[in-house]
DOMAR-492480 format. One record per residue (C-alpha): residue number from 1; residue in three letters; x, y, z. Coordinates in nm, 3 decimals. Example, Ala and Ser with C-alpha at 12.3 -4.5 7.8 and 13.67 -1.06 7.14 Angstrom:
<rs>
<1,Ala,<1.230,-0.450,0.780>> <2,Ser,<1.367,-0.106,0.714>> 
</rs>
This chain:
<rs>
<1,Unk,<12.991,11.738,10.038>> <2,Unk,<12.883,12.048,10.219>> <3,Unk,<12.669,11.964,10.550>> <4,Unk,<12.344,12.129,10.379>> <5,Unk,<12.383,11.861,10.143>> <6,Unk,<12.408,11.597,10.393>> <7,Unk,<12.139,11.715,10.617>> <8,Unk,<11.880,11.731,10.260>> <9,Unk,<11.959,11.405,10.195>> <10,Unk,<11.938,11.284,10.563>> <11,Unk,<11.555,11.468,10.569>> <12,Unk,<11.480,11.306,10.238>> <13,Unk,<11.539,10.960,10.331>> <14,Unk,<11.364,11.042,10.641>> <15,Unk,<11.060,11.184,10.462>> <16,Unk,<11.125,10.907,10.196>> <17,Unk,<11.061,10.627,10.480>> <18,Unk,<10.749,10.791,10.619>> <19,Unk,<10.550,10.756,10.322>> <20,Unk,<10.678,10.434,10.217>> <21,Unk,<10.569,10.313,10.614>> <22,Unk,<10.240,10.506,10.542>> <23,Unk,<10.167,10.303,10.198>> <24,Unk,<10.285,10.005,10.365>> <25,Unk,<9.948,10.026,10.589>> <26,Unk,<9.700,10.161,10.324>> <27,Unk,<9.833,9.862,10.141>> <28,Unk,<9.821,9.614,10.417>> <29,Unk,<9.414,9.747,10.472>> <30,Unk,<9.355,9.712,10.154>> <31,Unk,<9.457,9.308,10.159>> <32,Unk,<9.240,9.272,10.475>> <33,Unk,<8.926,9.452,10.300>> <34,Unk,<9.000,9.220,10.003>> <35,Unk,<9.049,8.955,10.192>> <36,Unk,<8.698,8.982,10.338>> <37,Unk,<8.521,9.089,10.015>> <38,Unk,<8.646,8.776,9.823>> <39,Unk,<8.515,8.548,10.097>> <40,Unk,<8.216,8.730,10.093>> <41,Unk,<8.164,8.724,9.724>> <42,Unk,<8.303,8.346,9.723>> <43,Unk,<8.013,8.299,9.942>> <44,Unk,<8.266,8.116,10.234>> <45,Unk,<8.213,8.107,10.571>> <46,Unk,<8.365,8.363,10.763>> <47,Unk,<8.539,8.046,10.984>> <48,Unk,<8.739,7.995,10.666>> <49,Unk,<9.047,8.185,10.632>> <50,Unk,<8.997,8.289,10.989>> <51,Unk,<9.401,8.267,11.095>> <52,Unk,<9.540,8.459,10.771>> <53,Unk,<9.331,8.758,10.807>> <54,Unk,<9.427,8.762,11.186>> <55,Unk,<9.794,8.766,11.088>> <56,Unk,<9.707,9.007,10.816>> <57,Unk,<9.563,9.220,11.123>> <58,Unk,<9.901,9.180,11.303>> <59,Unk,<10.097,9.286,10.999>> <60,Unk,<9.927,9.617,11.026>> <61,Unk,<9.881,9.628,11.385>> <62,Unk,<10.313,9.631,11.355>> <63,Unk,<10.295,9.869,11.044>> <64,Unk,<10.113,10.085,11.330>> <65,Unk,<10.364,10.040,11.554>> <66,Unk,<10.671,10.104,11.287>> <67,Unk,<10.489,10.427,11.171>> <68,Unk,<10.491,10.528,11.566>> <69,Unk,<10.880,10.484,11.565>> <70,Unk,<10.945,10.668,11.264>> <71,Unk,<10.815,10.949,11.357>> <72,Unk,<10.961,10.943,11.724>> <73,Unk,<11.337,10.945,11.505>> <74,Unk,<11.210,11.204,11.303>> <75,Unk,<11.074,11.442,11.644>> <76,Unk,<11.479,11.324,11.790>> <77,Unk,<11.628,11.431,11.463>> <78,Unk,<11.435,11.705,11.479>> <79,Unk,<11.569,11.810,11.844>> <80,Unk,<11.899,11.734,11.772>> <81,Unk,<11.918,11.948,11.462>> <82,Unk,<11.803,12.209,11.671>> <83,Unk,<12.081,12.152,11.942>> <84,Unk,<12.346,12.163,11.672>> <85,Unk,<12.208,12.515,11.545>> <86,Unk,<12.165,12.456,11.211>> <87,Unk,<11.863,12.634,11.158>> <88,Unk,<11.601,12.472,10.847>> <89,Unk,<11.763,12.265,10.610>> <90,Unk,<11.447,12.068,10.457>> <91,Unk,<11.093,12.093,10.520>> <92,Unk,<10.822,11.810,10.432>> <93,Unk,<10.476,11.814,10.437>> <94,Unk,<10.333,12.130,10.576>> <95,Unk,<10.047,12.160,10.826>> <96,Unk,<10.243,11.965,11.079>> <97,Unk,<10.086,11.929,11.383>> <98,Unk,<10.335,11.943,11.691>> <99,Unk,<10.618,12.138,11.486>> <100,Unk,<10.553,12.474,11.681>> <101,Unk,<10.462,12.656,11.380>> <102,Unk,<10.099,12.792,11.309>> <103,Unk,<10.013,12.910,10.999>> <104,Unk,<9.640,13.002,10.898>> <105,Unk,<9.551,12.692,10.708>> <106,Unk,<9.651,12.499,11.047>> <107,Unk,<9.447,12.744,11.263>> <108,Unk,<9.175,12.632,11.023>> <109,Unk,<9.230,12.295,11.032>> <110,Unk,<9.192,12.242,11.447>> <111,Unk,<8.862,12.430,11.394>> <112,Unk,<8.587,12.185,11.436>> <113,Unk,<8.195,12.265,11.486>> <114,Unk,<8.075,12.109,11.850>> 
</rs>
């Protein structure tokens, strides 16, 4: 296997684990929201059920935490594929924030009205 190859599939896992970390917390808000809409509908008190939606909290507070980490190894991969040389192998998602590269649609993007 050529190192190309092994660098693509490298990025796509990496890419791979970011949005499975990022569904991972849409999906973990979406339990707490439902969590509190079927004790709302069910008409319970909001005493009930008190200590599993705090540990539901946790889980995403840590899903917060594992999406900060993820993409801390991908800015370290990203430094030490520079080191090595290799130039671009893979790209992700465009319209990355801290990867040094403007394009228009980012310029666009920062713009906010005051």
């Amino acid at each position: 296997m050529e190192r190309t190859e092994i660098v693509a599939g490298v990025a796509s896992d990496l890419y791979a684990t970011e949005v499975a970390v990022d569904a991972a917390i849409t999906q973990a808000a979406t339990l707490i929201q439902s969590m509190i809409s079927g004790r709302t509908a069910l008409n319970v008190s909001a005493v009930a059920g008190t200590g599993s939606q705090a540990k539901a909290m946790e889980a995403l507070a840590a899903l917060g935490v594992a999406r900060e980490a993820i993409v801390a190894c991908h800015n370290e991969m990203q430094k030490d594929h520079r080191k090595m040389g290799w130039g671009t192998y893979a790209i992700g998602p465009v319209n990355k924030p801290d990867d040094g590269v403007t394009t228009e649609e980012s310029k666009v993007a920062r713009l906010r009205i005051a």
